[in-house]
N, C-alpha and C positions, 0 to 999 in steps of 0.2 A: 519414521525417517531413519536411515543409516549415516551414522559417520564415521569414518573413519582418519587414522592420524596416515598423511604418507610423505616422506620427506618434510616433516616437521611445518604441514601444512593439513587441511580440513579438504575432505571428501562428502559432499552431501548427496545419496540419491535416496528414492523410495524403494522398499523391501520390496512392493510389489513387481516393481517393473524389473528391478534387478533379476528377479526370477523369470519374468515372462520376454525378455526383451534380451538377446544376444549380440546386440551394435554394443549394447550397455557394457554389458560384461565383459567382452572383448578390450573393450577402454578399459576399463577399471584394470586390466592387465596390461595394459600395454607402456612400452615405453616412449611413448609420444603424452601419455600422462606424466610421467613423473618430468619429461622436459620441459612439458607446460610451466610447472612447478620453479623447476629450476631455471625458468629463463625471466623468472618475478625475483627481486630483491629482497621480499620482505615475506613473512607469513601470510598465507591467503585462505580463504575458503575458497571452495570449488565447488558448483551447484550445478550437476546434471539433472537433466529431463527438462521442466517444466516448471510454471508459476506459484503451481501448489508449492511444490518442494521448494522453490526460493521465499516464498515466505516464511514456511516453517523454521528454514536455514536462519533467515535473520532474525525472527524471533527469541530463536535457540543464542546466537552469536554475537549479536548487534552491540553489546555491549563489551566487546572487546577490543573492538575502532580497528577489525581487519576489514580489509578490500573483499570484494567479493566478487567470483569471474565466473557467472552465469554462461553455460551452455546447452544450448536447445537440442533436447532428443525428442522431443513430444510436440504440442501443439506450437503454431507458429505463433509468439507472443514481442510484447509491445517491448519491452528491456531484454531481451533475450540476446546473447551473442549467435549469431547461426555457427553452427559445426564448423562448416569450412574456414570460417575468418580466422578460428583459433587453431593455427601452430605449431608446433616447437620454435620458440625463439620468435614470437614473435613480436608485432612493435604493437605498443597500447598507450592508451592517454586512462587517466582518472579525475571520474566527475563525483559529487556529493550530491546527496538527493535528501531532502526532508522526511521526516518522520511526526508522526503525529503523537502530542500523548494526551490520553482521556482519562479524568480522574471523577469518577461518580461519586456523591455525596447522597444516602440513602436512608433515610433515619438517623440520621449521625451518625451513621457507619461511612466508609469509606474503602473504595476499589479503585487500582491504576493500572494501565495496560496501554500499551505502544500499536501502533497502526500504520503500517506501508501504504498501505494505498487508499482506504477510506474507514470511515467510522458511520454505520449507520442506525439513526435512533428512529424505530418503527412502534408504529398503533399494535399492539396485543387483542386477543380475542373479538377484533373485528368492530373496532370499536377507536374513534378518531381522537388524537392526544393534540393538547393546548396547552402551547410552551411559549414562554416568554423568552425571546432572544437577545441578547446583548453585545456590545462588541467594546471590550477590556470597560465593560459598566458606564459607558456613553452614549453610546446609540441603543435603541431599543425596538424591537419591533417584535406584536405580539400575533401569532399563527395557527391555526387550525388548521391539519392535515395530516395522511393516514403517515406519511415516513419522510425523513429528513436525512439527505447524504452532505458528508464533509471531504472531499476528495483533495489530496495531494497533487501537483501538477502533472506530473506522468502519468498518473491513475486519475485525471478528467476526462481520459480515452475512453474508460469503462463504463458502467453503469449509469455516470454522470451524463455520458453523451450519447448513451441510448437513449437516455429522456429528455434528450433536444437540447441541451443546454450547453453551456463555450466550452470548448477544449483551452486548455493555458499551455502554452510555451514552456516545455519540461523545464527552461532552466528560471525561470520566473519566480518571483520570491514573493508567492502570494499560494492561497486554495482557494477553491469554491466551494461555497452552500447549496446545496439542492434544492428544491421540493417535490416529491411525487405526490400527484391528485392533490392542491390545496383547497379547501373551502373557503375559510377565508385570511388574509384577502386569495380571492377566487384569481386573482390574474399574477399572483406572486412569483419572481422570476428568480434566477441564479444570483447569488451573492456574491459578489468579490471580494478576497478579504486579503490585506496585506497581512504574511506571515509574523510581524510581529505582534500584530492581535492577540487577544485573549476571545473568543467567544464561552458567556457563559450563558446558559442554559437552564430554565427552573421551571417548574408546573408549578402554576401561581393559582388556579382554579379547578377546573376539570384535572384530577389527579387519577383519571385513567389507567390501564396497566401499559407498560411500554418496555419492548426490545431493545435493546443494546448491541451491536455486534460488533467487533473490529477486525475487517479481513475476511467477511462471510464468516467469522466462526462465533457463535453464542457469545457474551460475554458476560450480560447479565438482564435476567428479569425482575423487572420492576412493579408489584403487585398495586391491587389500585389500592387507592385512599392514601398512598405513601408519598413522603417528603421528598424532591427529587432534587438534586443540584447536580450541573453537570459542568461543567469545564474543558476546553478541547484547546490546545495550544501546539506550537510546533513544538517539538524535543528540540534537550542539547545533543540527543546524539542526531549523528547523520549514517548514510549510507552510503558507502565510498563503492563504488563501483568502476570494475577493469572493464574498457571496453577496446577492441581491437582496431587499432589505426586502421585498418582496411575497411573495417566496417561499420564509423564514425558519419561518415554522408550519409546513409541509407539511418541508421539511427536518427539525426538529425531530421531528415525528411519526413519522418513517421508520423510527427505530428502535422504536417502539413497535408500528407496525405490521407490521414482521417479526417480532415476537414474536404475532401474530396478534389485537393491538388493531382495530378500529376506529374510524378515529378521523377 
């Protein structure tokens, strides 16, 4: 990913597309970008193209507590601002969206790493992992099954509700647990979990090899016969996000229309 500094503000796009993609280029030159810029108060990051690229953005960022003003050059996505909404000068509101943090506990070692949209812990070499779940060490329930997602409420749209299970109300102050394929219990449904929850997570028996990812990308493998503790909570940071008064309704709506509303 590219950034660059412009009017004492963050430009995020991908190398690749910058090269193949002339809508791009043209922007990154234009002066309807820097007004962008100068029609915000404060320092911004600014994330063209795509999903990919606004993750990586926040990754890189997130801890700097800037807004961040996603606009759509590529796939039509779920937080994307469309092109046209965004302006020179135009009018916006800012909302904050949760962040996940997972800190693995591996032998007594220890790994930590943040997550936008979901955290998910999958079966290795084909082979089903048995994990005790807990919620802030009160509740408990113990499961067999090949993968387990933790999804933030924007990102319940994704992969969570491919696999049949609730979409949450982006501004809701709660995630959901997954199950894909469980064994047992064989009829295991979606968790709800209010955001001030701690889920902790341990291989008490079957100590299996198991996946790790956060955000589709690798995070860490876990070889068998190894100690696992895992931990997933919301962050203190948030994600401040610009979105354009004009195109606030249609934002709004989105979740209701992956639940198959029209609206």
């Amino acid at each position: 990913m590219k950034q660059l500094e412009l009017n004492w503000s963050f430009v995020c796009y991908d190398s690749f597309t910058h090269e193949k993609n002339e809508e791009l280029r043209s922007f990154l030159q234009s002066k309807a970008l820097k007004s962008i810029i100068d029609s915000i108060e404060e320092k911004i990051v600014i994330v063209l193209w795509w999903d990919g690229t606004m993750l990586r953005a926040i990754k890189e960022n997130y801890t700097n507590n800037l807004p961040f003003l996603w606009l759509n050059f590529g796939h039509k996505w779920f937080l994307l601002n469309s092109k046209e909404s965004i302006t020179p000068w135009f009018n916006y509101v800012e909302r904050k969206y949760p962040l996940l943090e997972v800190e693995v506990w591996v032998n007594w070692e220890s790994r930590k790493e943040i997550a936008v949209n979901e955290i998910d812990i999958r079966a290795w070499a084909w082979r089903m992992i048995w994990l005790d779940i807990s919620l802030s060490k009160r509740q408990r329930i113990n499961i067999e099954w090949d993968w387990i997602i933790i999804a933030t409420p924007a990102w319940s749209t994704w992969y969570n509700s491919s696999l049949g299970w609730p979409i949450i109300p982006h501004t809701q102050n709660a995630f959901v647990m997954t199950p894909k394929a469980p064994w047992k219990p064989k009829l295991q449904s979606s968790i709800i979990i209010n955001d001030h929850e701690t889920v902790w997570i341990k291989n008490t028996w079957r100590k299996n090899p198991v996946e790790i990812y956060c955000d589709w990308r690798e995070f860490l493998k876990v070889e068998e016969n190894s100690d696992l503790d895992i931990t997933v909570k919301k962050s203190s940071s948030m994600v401040r996000l610009i979105i354009a008064e004009s195109y606030i309704d249609t934002w709004d709506s989105k979740v209701l229309q992956e639940q198959g509303f029209q609206v």
